[in-house]
C-alpha positions as CSV (number, residue, x, y, z in Angstrom):
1,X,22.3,41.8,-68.8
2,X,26.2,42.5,-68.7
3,X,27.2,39.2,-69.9
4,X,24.8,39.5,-73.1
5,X,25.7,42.1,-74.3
6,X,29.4,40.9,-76.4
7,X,27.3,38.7,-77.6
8,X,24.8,41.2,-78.9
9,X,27.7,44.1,-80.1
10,X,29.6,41.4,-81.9
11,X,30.4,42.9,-85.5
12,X,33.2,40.8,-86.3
13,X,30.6,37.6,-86.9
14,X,33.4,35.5,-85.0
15,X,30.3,34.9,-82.3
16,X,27.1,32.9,-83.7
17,X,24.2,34.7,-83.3
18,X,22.4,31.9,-82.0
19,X,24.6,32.2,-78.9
20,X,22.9,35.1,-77.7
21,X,19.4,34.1,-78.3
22,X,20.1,30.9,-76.2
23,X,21.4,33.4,-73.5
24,X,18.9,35.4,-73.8
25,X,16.5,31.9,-73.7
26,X,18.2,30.8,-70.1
27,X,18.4,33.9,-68.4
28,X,14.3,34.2,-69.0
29,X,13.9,30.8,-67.6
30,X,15.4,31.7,-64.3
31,X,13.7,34.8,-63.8
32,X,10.8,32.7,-64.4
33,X,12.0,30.7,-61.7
34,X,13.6,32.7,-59.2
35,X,10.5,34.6,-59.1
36,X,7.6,32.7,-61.2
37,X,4.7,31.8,-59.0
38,X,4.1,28.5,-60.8
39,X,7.5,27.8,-62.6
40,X,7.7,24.4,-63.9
41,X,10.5,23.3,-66.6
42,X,10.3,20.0,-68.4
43,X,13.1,17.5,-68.1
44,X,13.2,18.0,-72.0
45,X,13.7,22.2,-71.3
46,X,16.4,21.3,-68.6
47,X,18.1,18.9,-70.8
48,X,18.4,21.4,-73.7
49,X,19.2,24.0,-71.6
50,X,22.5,22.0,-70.4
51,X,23.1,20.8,-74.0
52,X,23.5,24.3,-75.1
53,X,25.3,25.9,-71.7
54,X,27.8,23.4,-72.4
55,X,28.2,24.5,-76.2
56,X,28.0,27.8,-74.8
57,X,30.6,27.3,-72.6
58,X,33.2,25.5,-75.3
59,X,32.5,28.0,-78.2
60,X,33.3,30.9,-75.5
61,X,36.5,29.4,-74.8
62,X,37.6,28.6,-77.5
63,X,36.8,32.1,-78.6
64,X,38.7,33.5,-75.4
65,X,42.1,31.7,-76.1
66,X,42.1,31.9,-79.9
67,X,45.3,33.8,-81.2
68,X,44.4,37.3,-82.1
69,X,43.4,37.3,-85.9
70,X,42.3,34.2,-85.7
């Protein structure tokens, strides 16, 4: 829950709020399937799921190592 959270806090509006609810989205699947009895993802869930971790991941770096301000 750590890593949600700057998402969550965010008041500047620099971080799209539909970052958080994708976070949110993932972590739920893998609870589901670290300890779901009967955990099944589509290929369609897995395939957005990477889609957005790698948005995820490029929006969060290029937040990270934006000038200050900016």
């Amino acid at each position: 829950m750590r890593v949600q959270r700057p998402w969550r806090r965010d008041q500047t509006g620099d971080l799209d709020p539909r970052y958080h609810r994708w976070l949110l989205d993932a972590f739920d699947k893998r609870q589901i399937g670290d300890y779901g009895i009967d955990a099944v993802l589509t290929q369609e869930e897995v395939r957005e799921m990477i889609e957005r971790a790698d948005i995820l991941l490029a929006e969060t770096t290029r937040y990270l190592t934006a000038p200050e301000g900016s």
